[in-house]
N, C-alpha and C positions, 0 to 999 in steps of 0.2 A: 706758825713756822717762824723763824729768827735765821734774817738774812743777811748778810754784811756786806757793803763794801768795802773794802783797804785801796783807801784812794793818795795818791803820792801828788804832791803839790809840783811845782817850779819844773815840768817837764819844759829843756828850752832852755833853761838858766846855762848850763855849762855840757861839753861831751862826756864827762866826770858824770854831771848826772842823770842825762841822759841813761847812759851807761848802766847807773846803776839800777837806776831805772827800773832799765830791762830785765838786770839779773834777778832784781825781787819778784816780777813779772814771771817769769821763764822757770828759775826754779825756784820759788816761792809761791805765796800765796797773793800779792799783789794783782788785783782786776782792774785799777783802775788808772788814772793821770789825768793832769790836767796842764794843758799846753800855752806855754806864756806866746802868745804872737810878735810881742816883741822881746823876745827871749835871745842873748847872743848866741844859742847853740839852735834853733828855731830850724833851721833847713836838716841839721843833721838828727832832731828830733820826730821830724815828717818822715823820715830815711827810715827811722827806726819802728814805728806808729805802725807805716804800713808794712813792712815784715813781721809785726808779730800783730795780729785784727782781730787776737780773742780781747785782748787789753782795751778794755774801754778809754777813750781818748775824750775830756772835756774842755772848756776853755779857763784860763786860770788868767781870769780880766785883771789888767792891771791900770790903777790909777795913780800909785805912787809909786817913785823910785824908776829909773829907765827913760827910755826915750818914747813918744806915742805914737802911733800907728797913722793916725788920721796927720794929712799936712798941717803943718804949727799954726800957719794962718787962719786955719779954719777952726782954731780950739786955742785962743790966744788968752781967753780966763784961765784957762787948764796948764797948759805950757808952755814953757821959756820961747823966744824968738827960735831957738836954734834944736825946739823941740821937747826939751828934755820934762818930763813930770815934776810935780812936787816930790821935796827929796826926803823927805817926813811923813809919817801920816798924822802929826798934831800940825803940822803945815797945811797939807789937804783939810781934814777937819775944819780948822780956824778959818781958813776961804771961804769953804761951803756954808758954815754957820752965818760967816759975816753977808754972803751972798755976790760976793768977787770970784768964784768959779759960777759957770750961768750954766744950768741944765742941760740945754738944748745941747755944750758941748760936752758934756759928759757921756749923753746919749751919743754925740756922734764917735766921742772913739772908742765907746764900746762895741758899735755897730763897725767898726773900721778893723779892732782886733777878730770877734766874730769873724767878719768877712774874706779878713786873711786868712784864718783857719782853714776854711771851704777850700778860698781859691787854692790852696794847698792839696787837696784833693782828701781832705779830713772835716766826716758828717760828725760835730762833736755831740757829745750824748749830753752832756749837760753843761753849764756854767758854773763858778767861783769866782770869789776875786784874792788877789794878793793882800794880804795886810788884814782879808776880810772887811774891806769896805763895804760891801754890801749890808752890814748890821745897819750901817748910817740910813737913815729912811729917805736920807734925800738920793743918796746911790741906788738904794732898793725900787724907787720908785724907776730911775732913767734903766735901770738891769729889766726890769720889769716893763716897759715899752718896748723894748728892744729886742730882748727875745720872743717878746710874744710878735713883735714886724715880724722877724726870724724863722719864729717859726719852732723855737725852742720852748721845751715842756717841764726841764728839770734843774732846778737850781740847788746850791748846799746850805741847808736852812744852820749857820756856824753857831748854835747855843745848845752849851751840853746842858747835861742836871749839875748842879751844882755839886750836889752828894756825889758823884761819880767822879767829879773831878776831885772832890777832897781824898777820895779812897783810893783814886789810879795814883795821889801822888805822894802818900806815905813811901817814910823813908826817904824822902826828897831832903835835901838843903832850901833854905828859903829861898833861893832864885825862882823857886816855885811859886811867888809872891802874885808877881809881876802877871803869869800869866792864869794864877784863878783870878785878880783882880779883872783884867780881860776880860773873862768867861763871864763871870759877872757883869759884867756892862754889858755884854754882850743880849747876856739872858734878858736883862732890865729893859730891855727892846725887842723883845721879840713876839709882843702883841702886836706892834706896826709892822714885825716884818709877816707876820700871818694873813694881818691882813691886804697887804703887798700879795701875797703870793694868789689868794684868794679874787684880787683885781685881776690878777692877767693868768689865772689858767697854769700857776708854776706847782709843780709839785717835788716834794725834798722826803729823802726817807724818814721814815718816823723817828730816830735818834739819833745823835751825833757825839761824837768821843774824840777825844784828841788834843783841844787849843788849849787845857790847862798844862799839857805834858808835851808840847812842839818843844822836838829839840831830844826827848828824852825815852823814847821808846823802843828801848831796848829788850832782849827775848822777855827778861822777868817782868818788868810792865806792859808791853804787851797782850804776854798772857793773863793778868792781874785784867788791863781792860779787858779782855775776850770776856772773861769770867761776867763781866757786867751788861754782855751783849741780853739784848730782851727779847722781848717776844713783839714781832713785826720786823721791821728792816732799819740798820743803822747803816751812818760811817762812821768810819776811821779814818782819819785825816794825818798823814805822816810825811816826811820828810826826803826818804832815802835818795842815798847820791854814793858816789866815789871822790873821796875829797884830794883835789889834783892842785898842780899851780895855777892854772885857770881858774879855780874855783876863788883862792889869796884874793886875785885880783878882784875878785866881783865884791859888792856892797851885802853882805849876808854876815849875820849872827850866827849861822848852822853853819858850822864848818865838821869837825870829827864827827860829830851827832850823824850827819847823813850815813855816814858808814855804819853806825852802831844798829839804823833804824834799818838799813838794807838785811845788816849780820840778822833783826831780828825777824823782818820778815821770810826768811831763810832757813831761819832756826828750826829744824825737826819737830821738837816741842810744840811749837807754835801752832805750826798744823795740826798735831795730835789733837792741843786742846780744842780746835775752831771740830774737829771732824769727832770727839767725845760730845761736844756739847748738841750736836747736831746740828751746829750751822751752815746754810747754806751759801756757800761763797756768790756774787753776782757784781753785775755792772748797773753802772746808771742805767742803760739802753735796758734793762730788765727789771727797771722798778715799777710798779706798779702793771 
């Protein structure tokens, strides 16, 4: 059987997309989200979570960019006095390598975003991170204490096939570069993160589609990726939003893209081909 989830990142970033969110959700084929806890739109994203409770809601950890969750003084390797995260992820990285971010706070504001979620009155179904920090083994390891404290059983194992992202991204201009480069390092670690997931009890669908083409999944790609969906359970990691003047203001590369990635989960087509090929749509809460 071949199952999919279509999971929307940055639920929480903005009411734009929030918004949009929903509508991929609602009349699309969207199952899934994942909720920034410290996301500027965070309260009026709970608003929305629980009004619509077929939409799986997971947590979309953030270590870089933003402000943290857990008080400053108690994660002072991690963040500024006045809170604020690393504003890079080659900033983050270069900490962690060097050993100037110290575990322990990693784990705690992972466990501080988590926590907020709950106290919001949202059981998230799974974890991610922003930026996909998680490939790092030393993030893997503090995601991987934390959820299993928690109580949490599903995380987004982020390394596609290599081959599927060369294929989803024909036709592309080379700004496509940047992100198979990614996917690659990605993949190039992803013995440490199996065996991460295999330590604490985490389990991730059988395959993953999307970081080579963030930004660019619109109906024709899209249905291009569908085509590659296999036999067992994926994700699909996408974007969509409504790009507003709220949205200008925020620190994000995806600006028009989120519209295109909402038009596509939307798209008629789209559906046709996911319900031709027999896929079955689902949510984390339904893996395994």
């Amino acid at each position: 059987m071949k199952q999919l989830i279509l999971n929307a990142d940055d639920f929480g970033l903005t009411r734009g997309v929030n918004e949009g969110i929903i509508r991929a959700h609602r009349e699309g084929v969207l199952t899934s989200a994942t909720l920034m806890a410290c996301g500027p739109a965070f309260d009026h994203a709970v608003e929305l979570a629980k009004q619509n409770p077929r939409l799986g809601i997971g947590c979309h950890l953030v270590l870089v960019g933003g402000r943290a969750v857990a008080p400053a003084e108690e994660i002072s390797s991690l963040a500024s006095k006045d809170g604020r995260l690393p504003e890079s992820l080659g900033s983050f990285v270069t900490r962690v390598f060097s050993g100037i971010i110290r575990p322990e706070e990693i784990d705690r504001e992972l466990r501080a975003q988590i926590l907020k979620i709950r106290a919001a009155g949202i059981e998230p179904t799974h974890v991610d991170t922003h930026k996909h920090t998680h490939a790092h083994p030393a993030v893997m390891a503090a995601l991987g204490r934390v959820a299993r404290e928690l109580g949490i059983r599903r995380v987004r194992k982020p390394m596609e096939n290599l081959q599927d992202s060369w294929e989803s991204s024909r036709g592309e201009n080379s700004a496509i570069l940047k992100e198979l480069l990614a996917a690659a390092a990605a993949r190039a670690v992803a013995p440490l993160f199996h065996s991460a997931t295999r330590k604490y009890g985490l389990r991730s669908p059988d395959h993953f589609l999307g970081l080579a083409m963030t930004g660019r999944l619109g109906p024709l790609a899209l249905r291009r990726m569908i085509s590659f969906v296999q036999e067992g359970s994926t994700e699909i990691m996408l974007h969509p939003g409504i790009s507003d003047s709220e949205l200008e203001r925020i620190d994000t590369r995806l600006f028009h893209q989120r519209n295109a990635e909402m038009e596509a989960l939307i798209e008629p087509t789209v559906r046709s081909a996911i319900e031709e090929r027999g896929i079955r749509l689902i949510t984390y809460g339904e893996l395994n």
